[in-house]
C-alpha positions in Angstrom: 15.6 11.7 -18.0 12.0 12.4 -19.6 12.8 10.3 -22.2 14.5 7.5 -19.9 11.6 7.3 -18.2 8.9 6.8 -20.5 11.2 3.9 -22.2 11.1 2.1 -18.7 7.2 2.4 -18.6 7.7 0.5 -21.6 9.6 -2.1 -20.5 7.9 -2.9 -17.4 4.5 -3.3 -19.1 5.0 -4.7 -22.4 8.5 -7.0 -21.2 7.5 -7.8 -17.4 4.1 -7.6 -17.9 3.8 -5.7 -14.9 0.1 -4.6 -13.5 -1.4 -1.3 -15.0 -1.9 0.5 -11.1 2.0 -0.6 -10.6 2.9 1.2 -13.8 1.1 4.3 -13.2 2.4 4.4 -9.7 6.3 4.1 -10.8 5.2 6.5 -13.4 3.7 8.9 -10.8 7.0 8.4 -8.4 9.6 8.8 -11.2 8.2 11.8 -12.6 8.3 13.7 -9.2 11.8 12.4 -8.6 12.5 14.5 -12.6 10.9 17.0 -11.1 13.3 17.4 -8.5 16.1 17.0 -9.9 15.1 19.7 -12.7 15.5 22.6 -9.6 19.0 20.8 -9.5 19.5 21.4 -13.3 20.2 18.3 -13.5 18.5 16.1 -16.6 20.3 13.0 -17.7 20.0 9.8 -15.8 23.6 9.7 -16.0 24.2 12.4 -14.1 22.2 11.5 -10.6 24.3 10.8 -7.6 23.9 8.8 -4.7 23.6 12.0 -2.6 20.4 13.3 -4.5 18.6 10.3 -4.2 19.1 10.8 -0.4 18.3 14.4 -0.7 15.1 13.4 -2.5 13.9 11.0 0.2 15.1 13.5 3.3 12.6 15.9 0.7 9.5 13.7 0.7 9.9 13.0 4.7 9.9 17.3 4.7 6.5 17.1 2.9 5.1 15.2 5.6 5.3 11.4 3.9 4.7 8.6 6.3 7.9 5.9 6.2 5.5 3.4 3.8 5.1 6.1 1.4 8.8 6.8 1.1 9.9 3.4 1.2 7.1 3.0 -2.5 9.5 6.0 -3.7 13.0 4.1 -2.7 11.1 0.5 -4.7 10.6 2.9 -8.0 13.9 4.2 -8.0 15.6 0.6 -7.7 13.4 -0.6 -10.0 14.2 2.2 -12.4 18.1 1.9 -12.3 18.2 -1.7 -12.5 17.1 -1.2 -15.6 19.0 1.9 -16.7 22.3 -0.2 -15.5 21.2 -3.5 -17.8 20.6 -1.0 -20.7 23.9 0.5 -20.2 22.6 3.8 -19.5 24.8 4.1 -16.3 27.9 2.3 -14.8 27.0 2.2 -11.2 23.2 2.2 -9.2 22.8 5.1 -7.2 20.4 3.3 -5.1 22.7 0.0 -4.5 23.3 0.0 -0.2 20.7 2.4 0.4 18.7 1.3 3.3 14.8 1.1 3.3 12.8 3.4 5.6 12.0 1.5 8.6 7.9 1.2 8.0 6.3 0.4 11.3 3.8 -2.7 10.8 0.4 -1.5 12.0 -2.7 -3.7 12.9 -5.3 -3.2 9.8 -8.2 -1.3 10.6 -11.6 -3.3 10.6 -15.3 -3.2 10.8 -17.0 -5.5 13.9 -19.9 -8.0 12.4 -22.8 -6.1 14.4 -21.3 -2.7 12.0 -21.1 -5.0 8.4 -25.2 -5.6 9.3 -25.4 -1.9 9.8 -23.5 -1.2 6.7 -25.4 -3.5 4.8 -28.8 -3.0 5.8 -28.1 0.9 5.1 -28.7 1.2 1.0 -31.9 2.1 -0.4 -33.5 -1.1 -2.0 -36.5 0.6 -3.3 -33.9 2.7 -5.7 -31.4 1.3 -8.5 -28.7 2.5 -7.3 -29.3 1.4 -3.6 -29.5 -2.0 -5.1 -26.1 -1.1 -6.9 -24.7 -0.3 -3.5 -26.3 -3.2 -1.6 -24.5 -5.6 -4.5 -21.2 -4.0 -4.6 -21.0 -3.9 -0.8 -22.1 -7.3 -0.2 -19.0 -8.4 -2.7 -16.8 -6.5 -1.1 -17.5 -8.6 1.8 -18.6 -11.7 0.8 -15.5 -12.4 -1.3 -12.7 -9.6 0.3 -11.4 -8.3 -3.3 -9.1 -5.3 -3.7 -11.2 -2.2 -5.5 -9.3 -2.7 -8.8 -10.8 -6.2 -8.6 -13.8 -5.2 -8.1 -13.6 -2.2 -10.1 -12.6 -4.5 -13.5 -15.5 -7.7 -12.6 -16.9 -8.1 -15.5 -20.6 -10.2 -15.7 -19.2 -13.4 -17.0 -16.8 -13.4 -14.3 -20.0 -14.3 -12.2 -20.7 -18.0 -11.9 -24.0 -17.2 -9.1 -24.4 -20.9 -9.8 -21.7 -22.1 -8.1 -21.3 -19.6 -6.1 -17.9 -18.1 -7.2 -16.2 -15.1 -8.6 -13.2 -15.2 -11.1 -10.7 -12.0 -10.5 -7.2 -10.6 -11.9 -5.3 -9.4 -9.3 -1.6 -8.3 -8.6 0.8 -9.3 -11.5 -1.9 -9.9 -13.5 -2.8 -13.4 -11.1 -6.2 -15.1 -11.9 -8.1 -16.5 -9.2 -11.6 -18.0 -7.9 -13.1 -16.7 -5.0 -16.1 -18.0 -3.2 -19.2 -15.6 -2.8 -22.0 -16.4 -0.1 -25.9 -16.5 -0.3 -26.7 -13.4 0.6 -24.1 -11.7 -1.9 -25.5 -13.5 -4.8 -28.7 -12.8 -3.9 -28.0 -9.0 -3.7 -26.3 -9.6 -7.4 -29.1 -11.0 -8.9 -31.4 -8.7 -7.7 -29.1 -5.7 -8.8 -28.6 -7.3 -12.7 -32.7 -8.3 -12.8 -33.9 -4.8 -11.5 -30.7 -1.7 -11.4 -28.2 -2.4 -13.8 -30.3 -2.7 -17.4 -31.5 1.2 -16.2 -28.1 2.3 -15.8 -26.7 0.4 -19.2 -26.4 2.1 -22.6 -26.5 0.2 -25.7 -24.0 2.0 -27.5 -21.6 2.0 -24.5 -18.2 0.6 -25.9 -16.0 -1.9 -23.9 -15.3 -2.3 -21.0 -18.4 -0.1 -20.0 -20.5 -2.8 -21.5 -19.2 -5.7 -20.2 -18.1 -4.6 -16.6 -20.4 -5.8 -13.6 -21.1 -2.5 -11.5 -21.8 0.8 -13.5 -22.7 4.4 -12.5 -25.9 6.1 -13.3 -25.0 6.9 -17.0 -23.7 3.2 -17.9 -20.0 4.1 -17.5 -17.8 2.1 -15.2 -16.9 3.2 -11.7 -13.7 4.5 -11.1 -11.8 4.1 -7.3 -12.5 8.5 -6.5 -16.5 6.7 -7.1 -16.5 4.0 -4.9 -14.2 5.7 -2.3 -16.9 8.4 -2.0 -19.8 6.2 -1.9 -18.3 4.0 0.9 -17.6 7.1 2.6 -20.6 8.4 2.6 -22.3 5.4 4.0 -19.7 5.4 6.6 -20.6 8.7 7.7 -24.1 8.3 7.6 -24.0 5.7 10.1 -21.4 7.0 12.6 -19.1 4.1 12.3 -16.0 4.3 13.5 -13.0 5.5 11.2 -12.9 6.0 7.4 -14.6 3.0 5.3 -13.0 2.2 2.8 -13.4 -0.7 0.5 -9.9 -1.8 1.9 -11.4 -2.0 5.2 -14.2 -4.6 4.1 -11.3 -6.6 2.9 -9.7 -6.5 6.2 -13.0 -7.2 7.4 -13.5 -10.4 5.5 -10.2 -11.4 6.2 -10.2 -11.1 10.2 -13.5 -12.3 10.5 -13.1 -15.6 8.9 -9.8 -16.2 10.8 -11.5 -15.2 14.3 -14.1 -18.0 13.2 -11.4 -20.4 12.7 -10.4 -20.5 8.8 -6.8 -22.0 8.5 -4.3 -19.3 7.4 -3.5 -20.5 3.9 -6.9 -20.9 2.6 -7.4 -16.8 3.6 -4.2 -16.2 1.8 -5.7 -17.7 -1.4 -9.1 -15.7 -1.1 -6.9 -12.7 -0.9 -4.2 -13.3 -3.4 -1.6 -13.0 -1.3 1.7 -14.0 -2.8 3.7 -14.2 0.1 1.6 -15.8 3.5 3.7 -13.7 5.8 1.7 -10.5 4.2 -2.0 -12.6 5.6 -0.1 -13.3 9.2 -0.9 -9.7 10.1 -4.4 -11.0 10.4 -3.3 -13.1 12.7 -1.8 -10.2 15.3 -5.4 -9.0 14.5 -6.9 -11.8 16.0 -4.6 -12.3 18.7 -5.4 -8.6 20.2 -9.2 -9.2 19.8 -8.7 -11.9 22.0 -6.6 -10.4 24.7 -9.1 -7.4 24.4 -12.2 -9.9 25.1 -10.2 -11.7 28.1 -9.3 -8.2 29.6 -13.0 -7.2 29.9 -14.4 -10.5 30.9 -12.3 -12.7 32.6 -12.6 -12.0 36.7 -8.3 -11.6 37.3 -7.6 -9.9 34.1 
């Protein structure tokens, strides 16, 4: 199964050239699913039935796993024995029939304008890595990127002239993103002043060529920026956890509420599919029912 396994890794990166987070996350899912059936003494991919891939769900729901989470699980396995039934490593898919956990579709969490002012009026200009902060935040905002996008930005993927970004996203999907005044602004002023203190000449790629570093020239990682967000979240009593997701629902709700047209936002975002930016929409729509239940005199 071990072996299985690591050969489907493989595949999916160097054959469907599948993102490195959505390898490391079917890696991550398959390798618990080996781990349970090891307690079952079971070890070939042969030998997996229908019935223990619905014992392994009913497990993870035990564990306390919200429905999302087991529905990513149910997405690795198919994925998995699609390809162990092209290869000819089994006859029939266990997973073929099985029904998807039910996810609920809740509203995304975001920040109100008057608490992105807060947020980014709260880092510490007069230090380099307050400038950092002040930069990173401001593109967060200023263009909504996912944290891997942001994470992997790399200085010439700046254009401060124009006023535009260039990411990779999902799948590996290049796109430009505008970036406003104020974010550039905060960029410049972090490259002129922060980030030649925190550089290291000797750094090898991608430490030298990415866009936002830690103190000791090497790039950020997610457990990084997830804890500096958090912090600043704290520190100012906002409400819920910040999280750079959460300035990327920001951006998105914000320029719909302001009137943006629905397919422009689902560039900005990379969204494959629109019907996965309509949920701003729903956002929207309660802000407004919310507004015309504490204003409006019959409400």
């Amino acid at each position: 199964m071990d072996t299985t396994i690591h050969v489907f890794l493989t595949y999916a990166r160097v054959e469907k050239g599948l993102a490195h987070n959505t390898i490391l996350a079917y890696g991550r899912d398959l390798r618990r699913f080996d781990a349970f059936l090891a307690k079952r003494r079971k070890h070939k991919v042969e030998d997996v039935t229908r019935e223990d891939i619905i014992d392994f769900l009913a497990s993870l729901y035990k564990e306390k796993l919200d429905s999302r989470s087991v529905a990513r699980y149910l997405v690795s396995l198919r994925c998995f024995y699609k390809f162990a039934v092209i290869e000819g490593l089994v006859i029939a898919d266990p997973t073929e029939n099985l029904e998807s956990p039910k996810v609920r579709q809740s509203l995304p969490s975001y920040l109100r304008v008057d608490e992105i002012d807060k947020l980014l009026a709260a880092p510490n200009l007069s230090t380099p890595l307050g400038l950092r902060d002040q930069a990173m935040l401001e593109v967060l905002y200023s263009s909504g990127l996912r944290v891997s996008e942001l994470l992997n930005l790399r200085i010439s993927d700046l254009d401060l002239r124009i006023g535009c970004v260039r990411c990779i996203g999902k799948g590996d999907k290049e796109r430009l993103v505008p970036i406003g005044r104020k974010a550039i602004a905060a960029v410049e002023q972090y490259l002129a002043l922060a980030r030649p203190q925190f550089a290291r000449p000797d750094s090898p790629p991608p430490h030298n060529q990415v866009l936002f570093l830690t103190r000791h020239g090497r790039r950020l990682s997610r457990i990084s920026i997830w804890k500096i967000m958090h912090d600043y979240g704290t520190k100012l009593g906002l409400r819920g956890r910040l999280t750079p997701h959460k300035l990327r629902h920001s951006f998105a709700t914000h320029l719909l509420e302001r009137g943006a047209d629905l397919r422009s936002v689902q560039l900005m975002l990379g969204h494959a599919d629109i019907s996965t930016t309509q949920i701003y929409t729903h956002v929207v729509e309660e802000r407004l029912k919310q507004v015309y239940k504490a204003h409006h005199p019959r409400a």
